[in-house]
C-alpha positions as CSV (number, residue, x, y, z in Angstrom):
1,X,0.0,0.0,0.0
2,X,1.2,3.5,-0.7
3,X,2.5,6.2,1.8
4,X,-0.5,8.6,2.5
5,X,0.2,12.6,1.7
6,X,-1.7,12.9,5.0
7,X,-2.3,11.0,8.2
8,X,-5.0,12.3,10.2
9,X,-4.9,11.7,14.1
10,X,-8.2,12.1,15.7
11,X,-7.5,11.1,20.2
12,X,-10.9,10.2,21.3
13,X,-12.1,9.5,25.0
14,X,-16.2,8.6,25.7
15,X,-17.3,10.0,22.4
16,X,-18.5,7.1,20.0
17,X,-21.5,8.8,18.2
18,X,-19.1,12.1,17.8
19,X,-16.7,10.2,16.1
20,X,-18.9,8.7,13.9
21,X,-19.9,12.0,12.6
22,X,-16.4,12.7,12.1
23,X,-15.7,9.8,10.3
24,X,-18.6,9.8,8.1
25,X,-17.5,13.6,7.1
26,X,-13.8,12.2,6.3
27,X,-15.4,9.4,3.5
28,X,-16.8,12.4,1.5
29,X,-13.6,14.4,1.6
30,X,-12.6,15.5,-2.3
31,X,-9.2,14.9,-1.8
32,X,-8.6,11.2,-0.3
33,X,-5.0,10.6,-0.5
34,X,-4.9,10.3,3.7
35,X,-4.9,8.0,6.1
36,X,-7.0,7.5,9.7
37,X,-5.5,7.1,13.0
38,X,-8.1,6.3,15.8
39,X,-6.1,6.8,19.6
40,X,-8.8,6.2,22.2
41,X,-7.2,7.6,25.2
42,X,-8.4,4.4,28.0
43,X,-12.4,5.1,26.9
44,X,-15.1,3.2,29.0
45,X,-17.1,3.8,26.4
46,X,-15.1,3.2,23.0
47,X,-15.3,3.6,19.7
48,X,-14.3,0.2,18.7
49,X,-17.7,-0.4,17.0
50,X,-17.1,2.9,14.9
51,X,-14.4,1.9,13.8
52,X,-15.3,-1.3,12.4
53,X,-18.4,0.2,10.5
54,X,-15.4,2.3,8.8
55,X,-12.9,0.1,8.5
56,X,-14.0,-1.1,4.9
57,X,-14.9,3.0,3.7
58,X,-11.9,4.6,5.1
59,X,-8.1,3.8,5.4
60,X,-8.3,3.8,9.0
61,X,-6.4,2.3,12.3
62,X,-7.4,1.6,15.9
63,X,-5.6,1.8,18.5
64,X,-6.6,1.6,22.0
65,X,-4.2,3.0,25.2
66,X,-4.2,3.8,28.7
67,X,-5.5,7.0,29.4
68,X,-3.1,9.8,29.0
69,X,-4.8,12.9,27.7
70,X,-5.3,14.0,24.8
71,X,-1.2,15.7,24.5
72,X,0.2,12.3,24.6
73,X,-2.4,10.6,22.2
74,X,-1.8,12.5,19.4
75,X,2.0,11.5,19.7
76,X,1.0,8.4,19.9
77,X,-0.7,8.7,16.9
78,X,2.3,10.5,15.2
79,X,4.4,7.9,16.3
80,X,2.0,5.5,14.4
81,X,1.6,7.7,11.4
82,X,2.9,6.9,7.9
83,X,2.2,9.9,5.7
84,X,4.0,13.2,4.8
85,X,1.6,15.4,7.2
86,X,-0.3,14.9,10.0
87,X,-3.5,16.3,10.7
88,X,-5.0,16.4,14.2
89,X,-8.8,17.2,14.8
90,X,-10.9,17.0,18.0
91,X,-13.6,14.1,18.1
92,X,-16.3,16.6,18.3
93,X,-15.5,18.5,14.9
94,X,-17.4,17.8,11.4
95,X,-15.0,18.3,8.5
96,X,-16.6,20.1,5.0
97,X,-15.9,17.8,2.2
98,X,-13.0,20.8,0.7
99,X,-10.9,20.7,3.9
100,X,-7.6,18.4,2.7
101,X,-8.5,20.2,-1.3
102,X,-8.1,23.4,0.4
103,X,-4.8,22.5,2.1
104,X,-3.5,20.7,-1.0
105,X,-4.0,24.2,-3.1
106,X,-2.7,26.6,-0.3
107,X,0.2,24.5,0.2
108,X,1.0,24.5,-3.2
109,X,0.6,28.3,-3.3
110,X,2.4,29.0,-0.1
111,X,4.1,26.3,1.6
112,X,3.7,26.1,5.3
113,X,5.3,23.7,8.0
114,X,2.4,24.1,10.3
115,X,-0.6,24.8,9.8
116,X,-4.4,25.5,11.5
117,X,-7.8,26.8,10.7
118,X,-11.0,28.5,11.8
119,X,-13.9,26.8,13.3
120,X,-17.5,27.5,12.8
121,X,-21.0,26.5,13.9
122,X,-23.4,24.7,12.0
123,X,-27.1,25.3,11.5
124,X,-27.9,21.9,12.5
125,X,-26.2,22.3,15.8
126,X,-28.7,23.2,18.8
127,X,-28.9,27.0,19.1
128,X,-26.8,26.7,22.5
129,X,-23.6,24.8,20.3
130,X,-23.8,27.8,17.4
131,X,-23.9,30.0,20.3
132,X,-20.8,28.6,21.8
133,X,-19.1,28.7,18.2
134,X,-20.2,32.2,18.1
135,X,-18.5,33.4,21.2
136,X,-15.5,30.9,21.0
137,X,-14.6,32.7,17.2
138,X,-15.6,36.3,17.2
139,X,-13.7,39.3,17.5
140,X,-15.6,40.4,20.1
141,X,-14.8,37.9,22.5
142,X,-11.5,36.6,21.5
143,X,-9.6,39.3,19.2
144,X,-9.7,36.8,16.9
145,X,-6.7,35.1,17.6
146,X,-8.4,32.0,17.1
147,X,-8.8,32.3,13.3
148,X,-9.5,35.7,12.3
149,X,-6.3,36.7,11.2
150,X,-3.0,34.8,10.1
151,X,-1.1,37.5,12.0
152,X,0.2,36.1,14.8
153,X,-1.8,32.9,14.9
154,X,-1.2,29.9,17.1
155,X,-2.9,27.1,15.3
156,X,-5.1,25.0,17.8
157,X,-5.3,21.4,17.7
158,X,-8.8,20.9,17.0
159,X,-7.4,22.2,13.5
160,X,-3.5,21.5,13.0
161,X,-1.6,20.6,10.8
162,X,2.0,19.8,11.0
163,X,5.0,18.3,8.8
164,X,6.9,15.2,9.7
165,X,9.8,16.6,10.2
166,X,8.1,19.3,12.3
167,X,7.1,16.3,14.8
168,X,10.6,15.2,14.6
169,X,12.2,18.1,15.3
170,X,9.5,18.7,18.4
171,X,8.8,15.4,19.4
172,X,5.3,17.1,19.5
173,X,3.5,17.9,22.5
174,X,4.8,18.2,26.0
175,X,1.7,19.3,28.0
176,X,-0.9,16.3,28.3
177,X,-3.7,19.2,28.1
178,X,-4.9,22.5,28.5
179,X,-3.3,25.1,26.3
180,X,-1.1,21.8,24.8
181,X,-1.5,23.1,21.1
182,X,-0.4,26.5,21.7
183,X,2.8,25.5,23.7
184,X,3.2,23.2,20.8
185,X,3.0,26.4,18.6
186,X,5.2,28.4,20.2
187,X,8.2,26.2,19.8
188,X,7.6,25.2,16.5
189,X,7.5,29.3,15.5
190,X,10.6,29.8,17.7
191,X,12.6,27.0,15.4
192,X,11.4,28.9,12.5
193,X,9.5,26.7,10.9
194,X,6.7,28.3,8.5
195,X,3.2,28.6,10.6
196,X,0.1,30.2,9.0
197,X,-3.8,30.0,8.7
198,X,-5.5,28.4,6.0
199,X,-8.7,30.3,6.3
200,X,-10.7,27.6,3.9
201,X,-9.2,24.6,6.0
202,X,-11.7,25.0,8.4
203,X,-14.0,22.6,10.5
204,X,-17.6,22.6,12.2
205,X,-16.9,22.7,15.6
206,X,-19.3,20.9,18.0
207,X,-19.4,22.8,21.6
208,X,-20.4,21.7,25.5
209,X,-24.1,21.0,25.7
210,X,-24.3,22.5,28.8
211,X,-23.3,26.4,29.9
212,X,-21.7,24.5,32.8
213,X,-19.9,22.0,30.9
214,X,-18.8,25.2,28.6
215,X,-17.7,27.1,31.9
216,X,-15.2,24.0,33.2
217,X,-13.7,24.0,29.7
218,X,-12.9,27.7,29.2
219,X,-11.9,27.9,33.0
220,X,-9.6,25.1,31.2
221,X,-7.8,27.2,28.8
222,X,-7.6,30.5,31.2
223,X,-5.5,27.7,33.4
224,X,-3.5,26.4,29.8
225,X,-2.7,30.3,28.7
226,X,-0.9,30.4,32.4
227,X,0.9,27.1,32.3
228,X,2.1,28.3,28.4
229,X,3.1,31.5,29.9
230,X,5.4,30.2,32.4
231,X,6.7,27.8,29.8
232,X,7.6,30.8,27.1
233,X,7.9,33.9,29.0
234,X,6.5,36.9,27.0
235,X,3.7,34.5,25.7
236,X,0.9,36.1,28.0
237,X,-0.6,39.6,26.5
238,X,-2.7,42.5,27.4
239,X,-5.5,40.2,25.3
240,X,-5.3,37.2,27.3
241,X,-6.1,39.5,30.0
242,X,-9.1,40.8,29.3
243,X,-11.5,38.1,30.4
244,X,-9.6,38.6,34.3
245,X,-10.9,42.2,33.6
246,X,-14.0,41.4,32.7
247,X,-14.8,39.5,35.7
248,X,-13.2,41.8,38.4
249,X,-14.9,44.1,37.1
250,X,-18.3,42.3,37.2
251,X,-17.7,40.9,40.6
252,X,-17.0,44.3,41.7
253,X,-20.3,45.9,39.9
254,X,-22.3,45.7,43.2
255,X,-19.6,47.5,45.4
256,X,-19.4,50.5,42.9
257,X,-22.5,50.7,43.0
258,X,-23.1,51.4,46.5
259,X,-20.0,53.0,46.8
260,X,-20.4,55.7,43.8
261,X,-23.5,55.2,41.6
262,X,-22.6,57.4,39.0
263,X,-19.3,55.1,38.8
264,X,-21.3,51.8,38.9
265,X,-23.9,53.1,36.4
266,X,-21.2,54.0,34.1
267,X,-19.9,50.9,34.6
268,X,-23.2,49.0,33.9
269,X,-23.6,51.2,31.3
270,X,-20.1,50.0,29.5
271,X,-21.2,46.0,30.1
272,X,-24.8,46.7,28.6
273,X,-23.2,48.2,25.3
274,X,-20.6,45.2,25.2
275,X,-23.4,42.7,25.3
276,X,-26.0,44.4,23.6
277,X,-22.9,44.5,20.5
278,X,-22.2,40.6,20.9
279,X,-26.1,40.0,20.1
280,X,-26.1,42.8,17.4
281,X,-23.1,41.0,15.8
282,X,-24.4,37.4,16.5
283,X,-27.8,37.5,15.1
284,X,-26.2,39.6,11.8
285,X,-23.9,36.9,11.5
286,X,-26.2,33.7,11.9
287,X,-29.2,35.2,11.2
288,X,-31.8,33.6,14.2
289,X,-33.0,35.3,17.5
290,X,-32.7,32.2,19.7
291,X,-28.7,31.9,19.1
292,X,-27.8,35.6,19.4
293,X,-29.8,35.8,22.5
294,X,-28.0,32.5,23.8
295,X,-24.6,34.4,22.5
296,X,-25.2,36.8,25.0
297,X,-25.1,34.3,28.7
298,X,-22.4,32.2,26.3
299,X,-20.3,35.4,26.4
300,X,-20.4,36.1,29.9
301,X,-19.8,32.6,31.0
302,X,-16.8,32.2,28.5
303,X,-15.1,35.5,29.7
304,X,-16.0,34.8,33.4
305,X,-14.4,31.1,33.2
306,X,-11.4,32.2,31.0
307,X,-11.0,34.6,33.6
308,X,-11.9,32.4,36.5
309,X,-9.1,30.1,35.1
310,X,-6.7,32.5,34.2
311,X,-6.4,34.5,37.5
312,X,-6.7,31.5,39.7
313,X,-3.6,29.5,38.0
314,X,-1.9,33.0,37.8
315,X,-1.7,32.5,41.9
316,X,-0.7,29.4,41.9
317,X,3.1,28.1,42.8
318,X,2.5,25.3,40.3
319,X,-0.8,25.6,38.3
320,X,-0.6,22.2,36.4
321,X,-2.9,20.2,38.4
322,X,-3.1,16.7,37.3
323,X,-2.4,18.4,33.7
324,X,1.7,17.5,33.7
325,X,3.9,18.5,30.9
């Protein structure tokens, strides 16, 4: 059998039926030179099954390991891989039939050693998930460092793609999770490989199905952004600060209030305009009343847990937790 241009490296843990929907997205893919690497990090609930239903539509492996995180199952699956590329995307993303055509033309166009793109909502995800994949890739929320703009972007790795000899020169990732791609990111930029966006390479992104579920994930990546910080000094900006601001100065609403009301109102005032602009922007963009009204909560929740995350790991001696590196 032929060596694959790409080998795509999806770590799964619990998430049969969200695989499957990956999978099925990967058979209709224009561009089918690739292969399928299936890690399931020590799953309860696996996706043998899924595999099997695939293994006769798709050049795909199984492989099944102690749990680890999802850092260390993606080397794993490097370690495993055969092709020229690898391509690593989160079990809970859909992937447009162009995805690998529109890597294949912007490589050829502009050759790149590392690679990510944008991800969007779908209208066939529940209002709250388009809501999340509002908030999680606007401007308004992010400063679009997560796929606005090529300047200065740190591909993620529900979206990456990297070169072999990238991984060899890397060994991949060191942290087991949280904030793991961008670490990943950072050195590779620092070793001057080529790193860009591909805006067209870019995948429907499932989100949480709860607010509380969302809140424990972006509490998650305030807690990475530290941890990458205090890996590669400099890497934390005014940016990444924002969602601490945002909930000091939240928490500290009631206190201003009785303390100055013409302070507190101006301050209420300020928050109103900022989320009365998030549903402005979300309902021109998607177009339905439900989601921007659910953009609005998803907002505050995603800059309150960033935040939460953030400030709380910023405090810590050794924020890490049971993350490791």
């Amino acid at each position: 059998m032929s060596v694959p241009k790409y080998s795509i490296v999806i770590p799964v843990f619990n998430r049969p039926q969200e695989v499957e929907e990956l999978l099925e997205s990967l058979t209709v893919q224009t561009f089918s030179d690739f292969e399928v690497l299936l890690v399931e990090d020590g799953s309860t609930k696996t996706s043998r099954d899924v595999y099997e239903k695939f293994s006769s539509r798709l050049r795909i492996q199984y492989f099944f390991k102690q749990n680890s995180g999802p850092g260390p199952s993606r080397n794993f699956g490097f370690e495993h891989a055969t092709g020229e590329y690898f391509i690593v995307f989160d079990s809970d993303c859909v992937i447009p039939p162009g995805y690998l055509s529109a890597v294949e033309q912007q490589l050829a166009i502009r050759p790149l050693d590392m690679w990510g793109g944008p991800d969007r909502g779908r209208s066939d995800f529940t209002p709250l998930q388009q809501a999340m994949g509002y908030t999680m890739s606007s401007v308004m929320t992010t400063g679009g460092i997560r796929g606005g703009s090529d300047r200065g972007f740190q591909p993620r790795s529900f979206n990456m793609g990297l070169g072999r000899r990238v991984y060899e020169a890397t060994q991949g990732f060191r942290f087991d999770r949280y904030a793991e791609d961008i670490e990943l990111s950072l050195r590779v930029m620092k070793l001057g490989f080529r790193v860009g966006l591909i805006e067209n390479a870019f995948v429907y992104h499932k989100r949480r199905a709860t607010l509380g579920d969302f809140f424990r994930q972006v509490s998650n990546f305030g807690k990475g952004r530290v941890m990458v910080g205090r890996a590669h000094p400099g890497a934390i900006k005014v940016t990444h600060w924002f969602p601490a601001f945002f909930l000091a100065g939240l928490v500290s609403l009631p206190l201003l209030a009785l303390l100055s009301p013409p302070v507190g109102t101006a301050v209420a005032a300020g928050y109103l305009v900022y989320l009365i602009a998030i549903f402005v922007e979300s309902f021109r963009e998607l177009g339905g009343f439900k989601v921007a009204a659910l953009s609005v909560p998803c907002a505050i929740v995603q800059l309150t847990g960033y935040g939460y995350g953030f400030v709380k790991a910023f405090f810590l001696a050794d924020p890490r937790g049971t993350s490791g590196m």
